[in-house]
DSSP file (Angstrom, degrees, kcal/mol; ACC not computed):
  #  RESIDUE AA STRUCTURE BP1 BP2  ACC     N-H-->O    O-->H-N    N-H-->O    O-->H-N    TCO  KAPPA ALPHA  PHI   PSI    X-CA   Y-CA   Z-CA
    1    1 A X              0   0    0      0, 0.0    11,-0.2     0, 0.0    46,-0.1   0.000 360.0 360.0 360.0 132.4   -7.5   -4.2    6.6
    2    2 A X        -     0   0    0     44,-0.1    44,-0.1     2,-0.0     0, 0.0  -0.210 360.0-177.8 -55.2 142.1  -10.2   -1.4    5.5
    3    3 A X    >   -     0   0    0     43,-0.1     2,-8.0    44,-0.1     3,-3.9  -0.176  14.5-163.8-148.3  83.9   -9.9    0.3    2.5
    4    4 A X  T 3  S+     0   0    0      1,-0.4    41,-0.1    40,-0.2     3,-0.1   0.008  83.2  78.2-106.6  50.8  -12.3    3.0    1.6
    5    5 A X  T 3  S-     0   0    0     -2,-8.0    -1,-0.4     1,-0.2     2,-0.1   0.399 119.7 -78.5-102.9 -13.6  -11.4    3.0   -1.8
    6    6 A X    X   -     0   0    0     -3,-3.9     3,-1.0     1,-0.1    -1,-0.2  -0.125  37.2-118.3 133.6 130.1  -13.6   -0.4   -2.5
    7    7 A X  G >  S+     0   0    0      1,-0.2     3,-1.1     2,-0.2    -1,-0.1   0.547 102.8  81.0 -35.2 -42.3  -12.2   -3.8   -1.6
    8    8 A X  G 3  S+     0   0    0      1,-0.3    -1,-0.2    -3,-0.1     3,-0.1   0.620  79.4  66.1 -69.0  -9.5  -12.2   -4.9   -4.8
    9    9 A X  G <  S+     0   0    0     -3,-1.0    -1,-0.3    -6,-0.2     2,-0.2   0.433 108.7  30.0 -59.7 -11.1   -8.9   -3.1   -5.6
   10   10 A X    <   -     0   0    0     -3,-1.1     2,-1.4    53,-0.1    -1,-0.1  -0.848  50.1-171.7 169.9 101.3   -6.9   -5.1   -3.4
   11   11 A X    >   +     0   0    0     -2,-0.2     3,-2.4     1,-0.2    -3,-0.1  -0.431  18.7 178.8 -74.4  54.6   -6.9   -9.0   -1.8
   12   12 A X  G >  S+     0   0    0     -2,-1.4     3,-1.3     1,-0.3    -1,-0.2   0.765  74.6  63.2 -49.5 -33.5   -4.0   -8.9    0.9
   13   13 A X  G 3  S+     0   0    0      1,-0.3    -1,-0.3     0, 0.0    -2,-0.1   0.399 109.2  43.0 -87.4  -6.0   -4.4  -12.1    1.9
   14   14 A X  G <  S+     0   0    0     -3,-2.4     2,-0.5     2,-0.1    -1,-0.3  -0.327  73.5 132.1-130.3  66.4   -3.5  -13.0   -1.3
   15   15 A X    <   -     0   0    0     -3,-1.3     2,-0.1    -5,-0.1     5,-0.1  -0.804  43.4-139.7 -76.6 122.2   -0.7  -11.1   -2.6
   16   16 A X     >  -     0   0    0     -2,-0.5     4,-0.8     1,-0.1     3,-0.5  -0.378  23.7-115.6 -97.5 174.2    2.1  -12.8   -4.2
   17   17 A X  T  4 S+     0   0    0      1,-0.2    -1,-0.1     2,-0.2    -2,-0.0   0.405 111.6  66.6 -90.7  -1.6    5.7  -11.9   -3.7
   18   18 A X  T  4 S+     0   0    0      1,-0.1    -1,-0.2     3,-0.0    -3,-0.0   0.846 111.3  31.8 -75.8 -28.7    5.7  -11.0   -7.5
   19   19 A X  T  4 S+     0   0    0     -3,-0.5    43,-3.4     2,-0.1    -2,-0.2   0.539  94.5 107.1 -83.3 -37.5    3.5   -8.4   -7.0
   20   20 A X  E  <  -A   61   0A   0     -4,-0.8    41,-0.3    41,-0.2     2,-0.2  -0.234  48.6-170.1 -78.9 169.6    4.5   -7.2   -3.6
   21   21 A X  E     -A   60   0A   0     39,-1.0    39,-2.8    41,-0.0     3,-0.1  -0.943  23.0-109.6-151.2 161.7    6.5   -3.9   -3.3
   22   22 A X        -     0   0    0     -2,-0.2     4,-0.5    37,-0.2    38,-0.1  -0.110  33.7-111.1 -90.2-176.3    8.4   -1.8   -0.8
   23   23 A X  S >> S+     0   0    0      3,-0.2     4,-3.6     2,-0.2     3,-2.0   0.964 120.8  61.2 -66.6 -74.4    7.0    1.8    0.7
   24   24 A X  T 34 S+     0   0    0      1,-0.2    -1,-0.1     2,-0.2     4,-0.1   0.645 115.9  35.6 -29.6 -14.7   10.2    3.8   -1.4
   25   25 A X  T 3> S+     0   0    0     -2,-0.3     4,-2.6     2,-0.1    -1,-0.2   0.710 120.6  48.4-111.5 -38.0    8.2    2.1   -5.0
   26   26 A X  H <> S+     0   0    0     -3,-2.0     4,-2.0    -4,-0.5     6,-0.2   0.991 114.8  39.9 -71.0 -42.7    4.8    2.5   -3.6
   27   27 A X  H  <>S+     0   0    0     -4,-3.6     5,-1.8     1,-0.2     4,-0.3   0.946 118.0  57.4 -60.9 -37.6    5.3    6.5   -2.4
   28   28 A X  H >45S+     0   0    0     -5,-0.4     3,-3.0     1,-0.3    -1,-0.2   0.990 107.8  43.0 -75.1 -60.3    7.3    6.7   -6.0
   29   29 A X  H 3<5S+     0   0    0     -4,-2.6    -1,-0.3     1,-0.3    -2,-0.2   0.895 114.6  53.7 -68.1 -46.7    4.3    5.5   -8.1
   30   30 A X  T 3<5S-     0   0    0     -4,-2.0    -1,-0.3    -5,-0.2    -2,-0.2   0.257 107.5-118.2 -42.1   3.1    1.9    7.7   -6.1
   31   31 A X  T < 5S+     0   0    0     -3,-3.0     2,-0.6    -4,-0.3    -3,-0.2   0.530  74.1 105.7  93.0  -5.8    3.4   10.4   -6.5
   32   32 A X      < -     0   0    0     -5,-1.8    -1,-0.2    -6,-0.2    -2,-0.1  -0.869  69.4 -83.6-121.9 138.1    4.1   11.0   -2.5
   33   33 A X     >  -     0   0    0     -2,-0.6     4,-4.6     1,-0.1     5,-0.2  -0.143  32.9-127.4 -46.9 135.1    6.6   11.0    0.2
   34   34 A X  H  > S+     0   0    0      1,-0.2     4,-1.8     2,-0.2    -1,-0.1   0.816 116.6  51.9 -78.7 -19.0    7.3    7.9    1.7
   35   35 A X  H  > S+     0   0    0      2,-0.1     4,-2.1     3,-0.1    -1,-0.2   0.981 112.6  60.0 -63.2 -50.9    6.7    9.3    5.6
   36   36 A X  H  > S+     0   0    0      1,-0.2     4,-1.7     2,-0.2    -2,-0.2   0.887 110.6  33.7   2.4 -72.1    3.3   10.4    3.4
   37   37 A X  H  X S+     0   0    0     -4,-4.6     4,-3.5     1,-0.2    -1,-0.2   0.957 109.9  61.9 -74.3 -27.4    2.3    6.8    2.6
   38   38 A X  H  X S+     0   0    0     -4,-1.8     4,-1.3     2,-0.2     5,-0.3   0.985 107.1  50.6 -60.0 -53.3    3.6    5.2    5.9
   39   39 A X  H >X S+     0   0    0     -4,-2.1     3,-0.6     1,-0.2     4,-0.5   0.810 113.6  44.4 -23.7 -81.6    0.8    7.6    7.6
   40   40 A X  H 3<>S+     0   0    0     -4,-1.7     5,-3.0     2,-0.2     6,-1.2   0.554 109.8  49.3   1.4 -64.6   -1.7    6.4    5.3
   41   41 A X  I ><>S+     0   0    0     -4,-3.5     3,-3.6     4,-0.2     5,-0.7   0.933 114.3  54.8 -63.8 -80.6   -0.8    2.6    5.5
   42   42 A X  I <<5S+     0   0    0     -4,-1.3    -1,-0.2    -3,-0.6    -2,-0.2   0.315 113.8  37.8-123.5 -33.4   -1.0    3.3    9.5
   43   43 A X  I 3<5S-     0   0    0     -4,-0.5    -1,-0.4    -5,-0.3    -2,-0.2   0.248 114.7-108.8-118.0  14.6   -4.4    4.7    9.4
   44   44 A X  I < 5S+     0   0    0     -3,-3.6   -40,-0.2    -5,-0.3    -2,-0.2   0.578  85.8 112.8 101.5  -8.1   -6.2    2.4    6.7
   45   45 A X  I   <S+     0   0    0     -5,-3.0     2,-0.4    -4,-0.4    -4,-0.2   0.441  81.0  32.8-116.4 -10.3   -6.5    4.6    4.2
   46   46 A X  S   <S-     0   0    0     -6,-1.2    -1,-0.3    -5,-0.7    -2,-0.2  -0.904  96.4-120.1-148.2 127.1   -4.1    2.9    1.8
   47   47 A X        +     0   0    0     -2,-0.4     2,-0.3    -3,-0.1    14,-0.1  -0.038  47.5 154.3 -68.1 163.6   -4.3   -1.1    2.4
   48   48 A X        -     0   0    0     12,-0.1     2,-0.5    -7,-0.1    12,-0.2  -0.757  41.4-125.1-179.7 130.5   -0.7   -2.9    3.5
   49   49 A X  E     -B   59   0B   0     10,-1.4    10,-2.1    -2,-0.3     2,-1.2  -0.838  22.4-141.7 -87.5 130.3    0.6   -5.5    5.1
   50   50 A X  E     -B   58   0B   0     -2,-0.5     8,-0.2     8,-0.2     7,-0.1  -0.705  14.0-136.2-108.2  90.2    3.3   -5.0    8.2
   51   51 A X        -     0   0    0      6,-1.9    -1,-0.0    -2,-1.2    -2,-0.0  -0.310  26.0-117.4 -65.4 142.3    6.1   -7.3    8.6
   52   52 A X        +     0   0    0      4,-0.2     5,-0.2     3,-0.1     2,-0.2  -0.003  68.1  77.9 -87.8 160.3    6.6   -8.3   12.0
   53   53 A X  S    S-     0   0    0      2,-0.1     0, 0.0     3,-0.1     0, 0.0  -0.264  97.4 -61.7 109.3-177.5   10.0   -7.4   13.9
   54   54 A X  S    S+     0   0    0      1,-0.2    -1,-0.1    -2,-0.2    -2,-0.1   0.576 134.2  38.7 -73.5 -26.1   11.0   -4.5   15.4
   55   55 A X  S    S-     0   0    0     -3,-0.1    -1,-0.2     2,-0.1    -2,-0.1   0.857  82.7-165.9-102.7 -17.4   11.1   -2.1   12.3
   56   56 A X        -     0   0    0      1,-0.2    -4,-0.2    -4,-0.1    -3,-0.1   0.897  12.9-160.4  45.5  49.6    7.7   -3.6   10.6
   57   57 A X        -     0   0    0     -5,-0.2    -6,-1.9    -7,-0.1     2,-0.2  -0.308  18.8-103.5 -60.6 152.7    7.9   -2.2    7.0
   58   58 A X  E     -B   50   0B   0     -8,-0.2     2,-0.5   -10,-0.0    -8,-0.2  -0.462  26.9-163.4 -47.4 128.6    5.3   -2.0    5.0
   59   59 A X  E     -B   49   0B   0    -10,-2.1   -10,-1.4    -2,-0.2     2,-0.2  -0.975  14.6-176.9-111.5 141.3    4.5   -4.3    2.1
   60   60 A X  E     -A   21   0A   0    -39,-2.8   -39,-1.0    -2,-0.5     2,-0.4  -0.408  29.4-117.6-119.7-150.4    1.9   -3.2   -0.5
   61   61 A X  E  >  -A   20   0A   0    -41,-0.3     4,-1.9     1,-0.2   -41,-0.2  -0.966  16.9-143.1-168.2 100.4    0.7   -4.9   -3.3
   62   62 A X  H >> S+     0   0    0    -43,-3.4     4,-1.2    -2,-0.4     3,-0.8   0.859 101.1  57.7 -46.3 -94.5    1.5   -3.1   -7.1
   63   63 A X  H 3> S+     0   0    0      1,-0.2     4,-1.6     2,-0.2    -1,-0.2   0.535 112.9  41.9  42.2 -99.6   -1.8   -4.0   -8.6
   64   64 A X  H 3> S+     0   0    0      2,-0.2     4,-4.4     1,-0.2    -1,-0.2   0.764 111.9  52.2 -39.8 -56.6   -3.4   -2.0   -5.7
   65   65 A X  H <X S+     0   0    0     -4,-1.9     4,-3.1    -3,-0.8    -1,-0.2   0.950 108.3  52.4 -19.4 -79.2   -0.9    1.1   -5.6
   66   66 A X  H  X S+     0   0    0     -4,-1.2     4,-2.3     2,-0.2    -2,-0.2   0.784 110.5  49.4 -54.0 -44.4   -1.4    1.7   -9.5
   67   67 A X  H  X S+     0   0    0     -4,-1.6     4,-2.2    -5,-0.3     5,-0.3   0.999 117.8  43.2 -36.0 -80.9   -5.5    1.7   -8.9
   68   68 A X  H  X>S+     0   0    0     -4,-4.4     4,-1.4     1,-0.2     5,-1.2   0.913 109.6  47.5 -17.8 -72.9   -4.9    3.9   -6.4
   69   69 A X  H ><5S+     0   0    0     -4,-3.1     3,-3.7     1,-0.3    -2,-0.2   0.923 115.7  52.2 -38.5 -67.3   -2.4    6.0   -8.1
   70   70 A X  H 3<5S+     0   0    0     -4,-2.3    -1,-0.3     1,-0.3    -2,-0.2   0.778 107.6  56.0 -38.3 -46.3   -5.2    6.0  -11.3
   71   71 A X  H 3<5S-     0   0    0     -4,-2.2    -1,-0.3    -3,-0.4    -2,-0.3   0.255 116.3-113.9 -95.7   4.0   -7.8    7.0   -8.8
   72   72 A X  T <<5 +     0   0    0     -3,-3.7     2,-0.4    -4,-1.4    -3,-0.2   0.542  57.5 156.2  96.8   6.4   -6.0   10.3   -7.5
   73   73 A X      <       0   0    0     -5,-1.2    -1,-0.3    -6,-0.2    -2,-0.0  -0.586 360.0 360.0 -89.6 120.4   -5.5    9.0   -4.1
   74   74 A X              0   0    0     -2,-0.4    -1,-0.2    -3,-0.1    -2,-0.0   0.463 360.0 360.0-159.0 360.0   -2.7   11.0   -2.6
């Protein structure tokens, strides 16, 4: 997944489940509505992984969020 805040914030492909966090935690620590972040996640612009089935939340990665978050992205 693209992230055109710099790559180096954020590994998905190795996230660990300690780390990983729901939309409701991500939106909270950015500062934004979680319909807000879902765009986002949906168009690239904030990295995420999308668990399969039929409602296919988001997962994000804390780590990454808080960079964000640091870096004004909202």
């Amino acid at each position: 997944m693209s992230c055109p805040y710099g790559q180096s914030l954020i590994n998905l492909a190795h996230m660990s489940k300690q780390s990983s966090i729901g939309s409701a935690t991500a939106a909270r620590i950015l500062g934004i509505s979680r319909s807000h972040l879902q765009r986002l996640a949906s168009s690239g612009r904030v990295p995420a992984d999308k668990l399969p089935g039929p409602v296919g939340a988001y997962v994000f990665d804390r780590d990454a969020v808080e960079a964000l978050a640091k870096a004004g992205v909202r």
